[in-house]
SERO-4910 file (N, C-alpha, C, O; in steps of 0.05 Angstrom, whole numbers):
BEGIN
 pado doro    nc1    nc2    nc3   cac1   cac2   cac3    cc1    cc2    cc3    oc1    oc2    oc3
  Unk    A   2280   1710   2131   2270   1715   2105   2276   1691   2087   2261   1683   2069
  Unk    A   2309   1678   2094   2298   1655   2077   2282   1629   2080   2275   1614   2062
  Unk    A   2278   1628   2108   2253   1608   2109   2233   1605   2098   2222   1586   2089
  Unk    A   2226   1633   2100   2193   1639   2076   2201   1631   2043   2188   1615   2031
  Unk    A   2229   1647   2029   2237   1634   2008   2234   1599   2005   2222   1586   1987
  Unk    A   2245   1591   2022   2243   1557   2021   2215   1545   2024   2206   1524   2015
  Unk    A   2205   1560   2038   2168   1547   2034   2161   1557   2016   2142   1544   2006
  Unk    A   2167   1580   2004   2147   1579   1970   2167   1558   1960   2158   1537   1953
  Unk    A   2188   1561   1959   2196   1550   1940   2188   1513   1938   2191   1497   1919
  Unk    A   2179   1509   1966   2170   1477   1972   2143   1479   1956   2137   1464   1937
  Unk    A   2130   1494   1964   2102   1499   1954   2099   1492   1931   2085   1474   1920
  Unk    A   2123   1517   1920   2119   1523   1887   2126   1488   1881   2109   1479   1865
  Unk    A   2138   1473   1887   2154   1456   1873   2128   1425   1871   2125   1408   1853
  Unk    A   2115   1427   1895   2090   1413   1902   2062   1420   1884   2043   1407   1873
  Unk    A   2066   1436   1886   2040   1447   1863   2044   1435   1839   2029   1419   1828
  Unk    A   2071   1445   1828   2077   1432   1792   2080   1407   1796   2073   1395   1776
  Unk    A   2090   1391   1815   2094   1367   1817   2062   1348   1812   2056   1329   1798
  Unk    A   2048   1365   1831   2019   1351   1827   2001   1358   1797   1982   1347   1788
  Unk    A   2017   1384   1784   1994   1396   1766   2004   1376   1738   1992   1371   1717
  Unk    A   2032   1369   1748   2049   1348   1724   2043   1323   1721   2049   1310   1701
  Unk    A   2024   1311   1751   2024   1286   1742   1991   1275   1736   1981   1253   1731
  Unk    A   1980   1298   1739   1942   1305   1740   1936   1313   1715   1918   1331   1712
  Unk    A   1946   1305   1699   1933   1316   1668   1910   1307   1643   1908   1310   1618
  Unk    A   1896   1294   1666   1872   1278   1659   1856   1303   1656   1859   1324   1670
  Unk    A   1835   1299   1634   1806   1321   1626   1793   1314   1646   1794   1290   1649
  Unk    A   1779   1327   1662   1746   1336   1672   1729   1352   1663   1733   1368   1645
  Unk    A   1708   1347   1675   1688   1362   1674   1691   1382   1698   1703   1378   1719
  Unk    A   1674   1417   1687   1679   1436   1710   1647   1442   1708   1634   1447   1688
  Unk    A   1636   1442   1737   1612   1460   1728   1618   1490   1750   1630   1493   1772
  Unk    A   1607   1504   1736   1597   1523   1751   1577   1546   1753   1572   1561   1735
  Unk    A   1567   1547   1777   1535   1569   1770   1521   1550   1756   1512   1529   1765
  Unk    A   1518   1560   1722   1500   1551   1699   1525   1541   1685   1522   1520   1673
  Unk    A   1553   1553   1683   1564   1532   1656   1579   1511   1670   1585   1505   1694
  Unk    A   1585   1501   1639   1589   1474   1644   1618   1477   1625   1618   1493   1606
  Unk    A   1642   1463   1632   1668   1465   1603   1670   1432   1609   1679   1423   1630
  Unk    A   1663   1419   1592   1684   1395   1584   1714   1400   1586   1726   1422   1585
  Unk    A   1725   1374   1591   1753   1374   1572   1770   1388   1582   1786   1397   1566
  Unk    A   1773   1395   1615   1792   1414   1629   1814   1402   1635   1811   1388   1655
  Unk    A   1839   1400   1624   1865   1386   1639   1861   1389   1680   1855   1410   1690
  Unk    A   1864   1368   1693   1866   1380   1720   1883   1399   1727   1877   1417   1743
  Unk    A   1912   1395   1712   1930   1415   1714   1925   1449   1710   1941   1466   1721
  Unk    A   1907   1455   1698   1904   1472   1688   1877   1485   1706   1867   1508   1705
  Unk    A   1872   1471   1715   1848   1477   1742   1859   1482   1758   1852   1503   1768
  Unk    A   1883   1468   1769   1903   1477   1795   1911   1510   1795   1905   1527   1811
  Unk    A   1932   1513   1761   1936   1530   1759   1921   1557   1769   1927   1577   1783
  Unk    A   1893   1546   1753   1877   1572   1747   1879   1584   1779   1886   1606   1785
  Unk    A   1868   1558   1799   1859   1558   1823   1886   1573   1838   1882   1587   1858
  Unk    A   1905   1571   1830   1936   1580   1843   1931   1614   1842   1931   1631   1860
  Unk    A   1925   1613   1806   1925   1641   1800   1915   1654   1814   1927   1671   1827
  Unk    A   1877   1649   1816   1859   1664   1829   1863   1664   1861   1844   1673   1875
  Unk    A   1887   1654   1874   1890   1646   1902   1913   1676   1902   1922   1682   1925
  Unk    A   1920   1689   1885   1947   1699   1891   1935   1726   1885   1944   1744   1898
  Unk    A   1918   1731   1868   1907   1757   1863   1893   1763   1886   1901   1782   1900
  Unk    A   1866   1744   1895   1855   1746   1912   1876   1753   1940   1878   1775   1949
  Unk    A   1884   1740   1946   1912   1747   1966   1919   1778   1966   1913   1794   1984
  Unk    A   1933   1782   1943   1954   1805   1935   1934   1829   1937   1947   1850   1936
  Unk    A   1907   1833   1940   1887   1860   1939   1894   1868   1957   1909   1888   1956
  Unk    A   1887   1857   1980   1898   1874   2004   1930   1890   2005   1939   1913   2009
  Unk    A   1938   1868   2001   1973   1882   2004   1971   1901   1980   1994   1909   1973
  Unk    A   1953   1910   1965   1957   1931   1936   1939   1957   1957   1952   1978   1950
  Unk    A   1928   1962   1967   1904   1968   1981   1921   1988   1997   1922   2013   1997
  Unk    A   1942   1958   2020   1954   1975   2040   1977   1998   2031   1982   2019   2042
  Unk    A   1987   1987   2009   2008   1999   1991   1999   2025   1989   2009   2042   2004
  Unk    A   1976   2034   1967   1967   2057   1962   1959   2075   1982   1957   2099   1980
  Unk    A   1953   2060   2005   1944   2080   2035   1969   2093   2050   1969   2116   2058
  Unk    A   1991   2074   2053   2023   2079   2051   2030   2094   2040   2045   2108   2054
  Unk    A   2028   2105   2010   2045   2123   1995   2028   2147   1995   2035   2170   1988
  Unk    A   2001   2139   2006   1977   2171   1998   1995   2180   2028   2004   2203   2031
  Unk    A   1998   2162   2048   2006   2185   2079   2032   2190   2074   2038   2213   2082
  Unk    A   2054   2176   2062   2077   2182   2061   2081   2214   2047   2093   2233   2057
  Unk    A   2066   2214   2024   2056   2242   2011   2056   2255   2034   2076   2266   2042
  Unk    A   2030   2254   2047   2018   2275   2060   2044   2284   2085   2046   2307   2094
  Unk    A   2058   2263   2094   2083   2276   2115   2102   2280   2092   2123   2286   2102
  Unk    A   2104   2279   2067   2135   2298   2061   2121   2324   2060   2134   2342   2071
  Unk    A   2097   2331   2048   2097   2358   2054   2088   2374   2072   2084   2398   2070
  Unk    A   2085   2356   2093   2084   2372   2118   2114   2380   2127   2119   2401   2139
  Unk    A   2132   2363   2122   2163   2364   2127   2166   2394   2106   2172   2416   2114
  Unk    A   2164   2390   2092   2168   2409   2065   2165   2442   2081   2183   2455   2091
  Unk    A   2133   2449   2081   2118   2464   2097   2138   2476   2122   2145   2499   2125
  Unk    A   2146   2451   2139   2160   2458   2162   2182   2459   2156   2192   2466   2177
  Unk    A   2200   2457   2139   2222   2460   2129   2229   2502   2119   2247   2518   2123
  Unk    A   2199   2499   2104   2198   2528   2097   2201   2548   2120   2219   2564   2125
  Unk    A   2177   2542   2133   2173   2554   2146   2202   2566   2174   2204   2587   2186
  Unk    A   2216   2546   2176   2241   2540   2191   2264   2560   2173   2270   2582   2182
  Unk    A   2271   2554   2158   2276   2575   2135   2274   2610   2130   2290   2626   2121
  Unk    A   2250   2610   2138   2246   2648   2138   2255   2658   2149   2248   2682   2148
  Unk    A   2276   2652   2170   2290   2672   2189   2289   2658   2215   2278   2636   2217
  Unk    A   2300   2671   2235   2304   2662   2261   2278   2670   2270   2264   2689   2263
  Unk    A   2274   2649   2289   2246   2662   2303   2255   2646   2338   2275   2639   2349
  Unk    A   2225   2646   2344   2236   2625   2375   2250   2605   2368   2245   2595   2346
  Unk    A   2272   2595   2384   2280   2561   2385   2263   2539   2395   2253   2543   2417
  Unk    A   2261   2530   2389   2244   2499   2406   2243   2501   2431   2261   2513   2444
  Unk    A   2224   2489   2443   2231   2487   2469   2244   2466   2472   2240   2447   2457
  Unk    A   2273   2464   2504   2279   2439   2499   2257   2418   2523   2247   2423   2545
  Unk    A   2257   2391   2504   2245   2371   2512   2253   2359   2541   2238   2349   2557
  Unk    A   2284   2362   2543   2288   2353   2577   2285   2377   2599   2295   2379   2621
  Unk    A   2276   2386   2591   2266   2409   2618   2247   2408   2636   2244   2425   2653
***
C-alpha cells in the first residue's frame, strides 16, 4: 500500500512540477469554441481533474452495488436471526456427516 502512496505521490509531484513551469497562454479549440488566453497549467489541471472523475465513476458505481447487496444480506441475517429465535425447532444438519 505504500508503494501506490509513493507513485501518486511521484505523479502528484510531476504534474505540478510541469503545470509550474508551462504557464504560457494558448489557444484551446474545441467542437465549435474557441478560448484564447488559457494558462497551459491550467489545461493540465483541468485535464488531471476530468482524468480523476472520469476514473472515480466506476469505483462510485461499484460502491453503491456493494452497499445495495450488503443491505440485502443483513436482512436476510436479520430474517434468519428471527426466525432462529422463535423457539427450538430442528437443529441443523451437521455438515461432516
Amino acid at each position: 500500500m505504500a508503494f501506490r502512496y509513493a507513485v501518486v505521490a511521484v505523479l502528484a509531484v510531476a504534474v505540478t512540477t510541469f503545470t509550474l513551469q508551462n504557464t504560457a497562454p494558448t489557444r484551446i479549440h474545441f467542437l465549435v469554441w474557441t478560448i484564447d488566453a488559457v494558462p497551459v497549467a491550467g489545461l493540465v489541471l483541468l485535464a488531471v481533474a476530468a482524468g480523476l472523475v472520469i476514473a472515480g465513476m466506476p469505483l462510485l458505481f461499484a460502491r453503491v452495488r456493494y452497499r445495495s447487496r450488503l443491505r440485502a444480506l443483513e436482512t436476510r441475517v436479520s430474517q434468519l436471526q428471527a426466525r432462529d429465535s422463535q423457539g427450538p425447532g430442528q437443529p441443523p444438519p451437521d455438515p461432516h456427516q
